[in-house]
C-alpha positions as CSV (number, residue, x, y, z in Angstrom):
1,X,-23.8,-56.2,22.7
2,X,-21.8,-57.2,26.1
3,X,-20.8,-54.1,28.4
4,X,-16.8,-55.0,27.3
5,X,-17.6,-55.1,23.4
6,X,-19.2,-51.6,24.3
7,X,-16.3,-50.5,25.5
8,X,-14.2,-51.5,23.5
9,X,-15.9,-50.0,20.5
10,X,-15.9,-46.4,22.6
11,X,-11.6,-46.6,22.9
12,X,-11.0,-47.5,19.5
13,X,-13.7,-44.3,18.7
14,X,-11.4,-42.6,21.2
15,X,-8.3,-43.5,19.9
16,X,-9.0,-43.0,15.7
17,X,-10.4,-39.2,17.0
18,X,-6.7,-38.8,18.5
19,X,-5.2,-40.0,15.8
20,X,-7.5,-37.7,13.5
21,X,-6.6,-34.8,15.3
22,X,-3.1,-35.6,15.5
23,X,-2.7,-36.2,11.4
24,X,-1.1,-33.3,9.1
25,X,-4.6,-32.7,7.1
26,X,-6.1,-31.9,10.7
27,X,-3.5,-28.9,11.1
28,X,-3.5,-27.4,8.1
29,X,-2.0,-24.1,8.4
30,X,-4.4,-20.8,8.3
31,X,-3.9,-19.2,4.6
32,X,-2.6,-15.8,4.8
33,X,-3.3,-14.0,1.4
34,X,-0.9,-10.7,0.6
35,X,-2.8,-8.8,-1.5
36,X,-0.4,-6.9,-4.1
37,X,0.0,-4.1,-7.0
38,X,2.6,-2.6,-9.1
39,X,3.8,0.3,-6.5
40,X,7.3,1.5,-6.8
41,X,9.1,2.3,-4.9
42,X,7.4,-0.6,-2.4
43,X,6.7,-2.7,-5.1
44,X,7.7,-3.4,-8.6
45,X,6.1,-5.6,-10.9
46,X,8.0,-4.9,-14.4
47,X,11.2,-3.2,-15.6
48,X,14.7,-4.2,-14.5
49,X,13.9,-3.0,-10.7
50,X,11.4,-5.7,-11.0
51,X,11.3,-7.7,-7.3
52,X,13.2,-5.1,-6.1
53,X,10.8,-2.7,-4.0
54,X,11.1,-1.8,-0.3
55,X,7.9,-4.1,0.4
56,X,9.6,-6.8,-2.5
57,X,12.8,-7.0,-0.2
58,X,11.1,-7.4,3.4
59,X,8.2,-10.0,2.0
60,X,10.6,-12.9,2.5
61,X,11.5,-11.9,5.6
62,X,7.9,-11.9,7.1
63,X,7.2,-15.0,5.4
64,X,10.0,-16.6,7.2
65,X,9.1,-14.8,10.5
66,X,5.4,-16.0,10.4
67,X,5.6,-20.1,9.9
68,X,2.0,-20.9,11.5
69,X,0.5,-19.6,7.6
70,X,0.1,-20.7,4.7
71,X,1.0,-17.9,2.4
72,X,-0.7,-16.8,-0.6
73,X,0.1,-14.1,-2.8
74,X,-2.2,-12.5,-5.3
75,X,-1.5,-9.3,-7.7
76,X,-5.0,-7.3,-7.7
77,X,-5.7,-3.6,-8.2
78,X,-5.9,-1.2,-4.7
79,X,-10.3,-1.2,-5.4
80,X,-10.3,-4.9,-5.6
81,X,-7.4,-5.5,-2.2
82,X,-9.5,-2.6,0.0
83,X,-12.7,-5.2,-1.2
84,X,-11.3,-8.1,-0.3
85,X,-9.6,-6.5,3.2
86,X,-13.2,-6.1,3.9
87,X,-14.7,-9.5,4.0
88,X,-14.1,-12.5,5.7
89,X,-10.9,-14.1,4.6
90,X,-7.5,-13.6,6.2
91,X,-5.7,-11.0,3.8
92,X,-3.1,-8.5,4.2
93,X,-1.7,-5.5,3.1
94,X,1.8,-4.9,3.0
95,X,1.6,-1.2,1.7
96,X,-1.0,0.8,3.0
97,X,-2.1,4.0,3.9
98,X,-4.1,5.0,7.0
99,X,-6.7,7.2,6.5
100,X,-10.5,7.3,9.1
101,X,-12.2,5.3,6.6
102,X,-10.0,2.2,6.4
103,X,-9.2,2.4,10.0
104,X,-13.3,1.5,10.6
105,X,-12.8,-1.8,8.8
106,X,-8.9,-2.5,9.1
107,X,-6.7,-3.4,11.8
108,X,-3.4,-1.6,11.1
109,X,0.5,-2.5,12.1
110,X,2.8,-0.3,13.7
111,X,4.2,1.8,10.6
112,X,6.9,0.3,8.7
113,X,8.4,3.1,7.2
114,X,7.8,6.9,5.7
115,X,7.7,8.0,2.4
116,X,8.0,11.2,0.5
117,X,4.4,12.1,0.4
118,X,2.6,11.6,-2.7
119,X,2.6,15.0,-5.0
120,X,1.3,16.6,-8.4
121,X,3.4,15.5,-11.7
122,X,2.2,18.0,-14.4
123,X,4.1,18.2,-18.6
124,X,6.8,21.0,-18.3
125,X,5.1,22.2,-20.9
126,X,1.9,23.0,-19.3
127,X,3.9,24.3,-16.3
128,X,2.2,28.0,-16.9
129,X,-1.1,26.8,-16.4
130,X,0.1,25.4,-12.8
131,X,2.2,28.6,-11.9
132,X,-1.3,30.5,-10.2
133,X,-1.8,27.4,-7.9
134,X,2.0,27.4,-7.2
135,X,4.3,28.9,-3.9
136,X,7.4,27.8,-2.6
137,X,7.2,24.8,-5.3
138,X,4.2,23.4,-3.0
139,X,1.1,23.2,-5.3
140,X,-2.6,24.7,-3.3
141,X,-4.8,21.9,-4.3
142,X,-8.0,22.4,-3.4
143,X,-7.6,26.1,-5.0
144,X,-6.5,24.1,-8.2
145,X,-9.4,21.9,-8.2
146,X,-11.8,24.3,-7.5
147,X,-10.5,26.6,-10.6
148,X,-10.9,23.8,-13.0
149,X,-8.2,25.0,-14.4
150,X,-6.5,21.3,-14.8
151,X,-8.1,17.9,-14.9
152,X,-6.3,16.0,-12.2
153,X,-6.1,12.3,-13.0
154,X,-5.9,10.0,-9.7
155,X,-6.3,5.8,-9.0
156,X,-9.9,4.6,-7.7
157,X,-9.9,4.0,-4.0
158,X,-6.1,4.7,-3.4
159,X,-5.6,7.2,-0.3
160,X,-2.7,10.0,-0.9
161,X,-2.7,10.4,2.9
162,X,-5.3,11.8,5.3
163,X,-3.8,15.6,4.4
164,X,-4.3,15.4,0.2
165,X,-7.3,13.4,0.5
166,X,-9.1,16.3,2.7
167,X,-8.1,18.5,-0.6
168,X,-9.6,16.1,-2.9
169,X,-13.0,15.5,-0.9
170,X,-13.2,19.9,-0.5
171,X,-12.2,20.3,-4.2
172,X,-14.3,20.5,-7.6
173,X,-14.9,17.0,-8.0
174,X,-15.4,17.8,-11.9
175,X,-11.7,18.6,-12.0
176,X,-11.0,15.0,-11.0
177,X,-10.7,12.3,-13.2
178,X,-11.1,8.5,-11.5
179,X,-8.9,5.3,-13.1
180,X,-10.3,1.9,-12.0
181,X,-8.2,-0.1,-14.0
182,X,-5.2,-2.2,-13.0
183,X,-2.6,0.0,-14.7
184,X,-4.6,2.5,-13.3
185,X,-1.2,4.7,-13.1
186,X,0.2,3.9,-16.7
187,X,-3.4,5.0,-18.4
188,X,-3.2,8.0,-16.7
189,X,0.2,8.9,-17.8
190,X,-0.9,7.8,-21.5
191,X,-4.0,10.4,-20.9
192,X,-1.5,13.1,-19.9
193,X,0.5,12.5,-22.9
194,X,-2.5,13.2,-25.2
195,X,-3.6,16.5,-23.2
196,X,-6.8,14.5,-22.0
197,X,-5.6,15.3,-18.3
198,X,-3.5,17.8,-16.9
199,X,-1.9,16.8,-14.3
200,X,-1.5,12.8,-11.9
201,X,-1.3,12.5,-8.0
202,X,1.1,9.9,-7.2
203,X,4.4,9.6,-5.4
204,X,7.5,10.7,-7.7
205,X,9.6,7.4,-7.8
206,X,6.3,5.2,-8.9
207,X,5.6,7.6,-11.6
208,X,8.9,7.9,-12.6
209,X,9.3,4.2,-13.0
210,X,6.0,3.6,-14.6
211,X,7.0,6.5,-17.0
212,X,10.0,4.6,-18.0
213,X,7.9,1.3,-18.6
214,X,5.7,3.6,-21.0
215,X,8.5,4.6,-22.9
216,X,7.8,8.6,-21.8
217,X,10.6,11.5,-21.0
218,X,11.3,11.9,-17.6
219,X,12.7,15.5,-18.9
220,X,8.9,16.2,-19.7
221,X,7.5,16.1,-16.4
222,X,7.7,18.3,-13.6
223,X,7.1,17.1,-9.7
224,X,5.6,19.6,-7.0
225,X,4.7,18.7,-3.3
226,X,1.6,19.5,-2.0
227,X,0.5,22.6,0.4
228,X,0.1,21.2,3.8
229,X,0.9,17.8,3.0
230,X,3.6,15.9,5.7
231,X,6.9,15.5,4.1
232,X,6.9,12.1,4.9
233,X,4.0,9.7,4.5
234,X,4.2,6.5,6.8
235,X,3.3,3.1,5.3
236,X,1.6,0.2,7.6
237,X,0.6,-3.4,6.9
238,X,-3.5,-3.7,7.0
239,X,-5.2,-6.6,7.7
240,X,-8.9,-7.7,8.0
241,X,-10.5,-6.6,11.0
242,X,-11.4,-10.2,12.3
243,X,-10.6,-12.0,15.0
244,X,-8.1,-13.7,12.5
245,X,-6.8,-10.8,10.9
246,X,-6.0,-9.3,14.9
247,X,-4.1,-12.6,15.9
248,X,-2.0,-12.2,12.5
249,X,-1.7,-8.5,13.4
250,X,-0.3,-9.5,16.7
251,X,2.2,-12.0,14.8
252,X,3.1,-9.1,12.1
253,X,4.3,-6.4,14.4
254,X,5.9,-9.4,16.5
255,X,8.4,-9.8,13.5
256,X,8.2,-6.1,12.5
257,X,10.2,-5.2,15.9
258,X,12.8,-8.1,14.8
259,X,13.7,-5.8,11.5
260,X,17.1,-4.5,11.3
261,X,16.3,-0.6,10.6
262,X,19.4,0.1,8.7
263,X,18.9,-2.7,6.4
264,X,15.7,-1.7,5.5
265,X,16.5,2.4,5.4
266,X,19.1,1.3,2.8
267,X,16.6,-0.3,0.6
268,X,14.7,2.4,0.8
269,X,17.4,5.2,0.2
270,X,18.5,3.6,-3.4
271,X,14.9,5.2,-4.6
272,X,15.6,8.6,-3.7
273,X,17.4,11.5,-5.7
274,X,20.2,12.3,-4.6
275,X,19.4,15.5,-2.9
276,X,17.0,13.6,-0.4
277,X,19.3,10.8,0.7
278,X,20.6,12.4,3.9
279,X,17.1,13.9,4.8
280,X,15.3,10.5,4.1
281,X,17.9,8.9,6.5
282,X,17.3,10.8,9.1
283,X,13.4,10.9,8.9
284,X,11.1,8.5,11.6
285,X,7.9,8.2,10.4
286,X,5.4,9.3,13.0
287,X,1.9,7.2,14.0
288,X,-1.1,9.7,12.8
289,X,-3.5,7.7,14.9
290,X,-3.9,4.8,17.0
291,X,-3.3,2.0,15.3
292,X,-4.9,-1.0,16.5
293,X,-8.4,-0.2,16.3
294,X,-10.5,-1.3,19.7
């Protein structure tokens, strides 16, 4: 072969390596996968507030505000999204709670927005087995637990906030009950209904919505807040602690500051009663801890 056949053969190389690089299949967009679950008042899965969560409203918007992904999104249970935050894929959160543990394997946005903390929903008619635990309508938890004087039913691997998860961890863990299934919340309300448990951590809207999809009294149950627990519970988007996950991070709270805050305070607003509206307004939910982990 001649020194200008040589040549020639190296540009055309050259030139079908530019055109590889240059075709659509060579820059495929990075898949993003949301991981999801039935959370009211974030996000709603059945019933006719289906789609119409906090989280459900502002998905669309960060969609639209992050074009570089491909975006996937799956419906899983919170054991099977804090699994799959933990390995090697990009995925992402869009309702999560901070708490030490996570914080080790998850790279967190700024917050979102605050919540009325989670809290104890017990039958009215088992209110007098509550009442020694009870003051000022705030419910002492640990003193609860460690009386085992109510089985407490709560989802597997959820966090109620750093506050209520201290109680749990301190408490009688024979007074707690553990659901690992994907209506983790719906099962336990069932349980409650047949006196197998006395008494369900959640926050009030989601178990008053998920009470509704079973059919149950809201009349029946009876919602406390917890001693010591914030009023408000801020809510963050988690993402995979990888080099990946921290460039989307980056991205996220990029489109995060481009939210208009009265918009999204009046989604969340139509979920509270109507005794908490003006308070709720006027709450800012306050970082507990750094939250971009170095």
């Amino acid at each position: 072969m001649t020194i200008r056949s040589q040549r020639r053969n190296l540009w055309a190389g050259l030139i079908a390596w530019i055109v590889l690089m240059g075709s659509p299949a060579s820059h495929a967009a990075e898949k993003l996968i949301w991981l999801m679950r039935d959370l009211p008042p974030l996000t709603v899965f059945e019933g006719p507030q289906k789609g119409h969560g906090v989280i459900d409203q502002l998905m669309p918007f960060l969609i639209a505000n992050l074009p570089r992904y491909e975006h996937e999104v799956v419906k899983v249970n919170r054991a099977r999204a804090l699994q799959m935050l933990e390995g090697t894929a990009l995925a992402c959160d869009p309702a999560l709670v901070w708490n030490p543990a996570r914080a080790r394997s998850i790279v967190y946005s700024t917050p979102i927005m605050g919540l009325h903390s989670n809290g104890l929903v017990i039958r009215r008619s088992d209110q007098a087995l509550l009442a020694p635990f009870v003051s000022d309508q705030t419910v002492e938890l640990k003193n609860m637990l460690n009386a085992q004087a109510i089985r407490l039913g709560i989802v597997a691997k959820r966090s109620y906030g750093v506050w209520i998860d201290e109680q749990l961890a301190q408490g009688e863990t024979d007074a707690v009950f553990i659901h690992y299934g994907n209506d983790a919340l719906g099962s336990l309300l069932q349980m409650q209904q047949a006196g197998r448990i006395g008494a369900i951590l959640g926050y009030w809207p989601e178990i008053q919505s998920k009470a509704r999809q079973q059919g149950l009294s809201l009349e029946n149950l009876v919602f406390y807040r917890i001693h010591g627990a914030p009023t408000y519970q801020p809510i963050y988007i988690g993402c995979t602690a990888t080099p990946a996950g921290r460039e989307a991070m980056i991205s996220i709270n990029h489109a995060l500051r481009k939210i208009d805050p009265q918009a999204l305070f009046d989604s969340q607003t139509q979920w509270q009663a109507p005794d908490q509206h003006d308070d709720y307004l006027n709450a800012r939910p306050v970082p507990l801890q750094p939250l971009l982990p170095r």
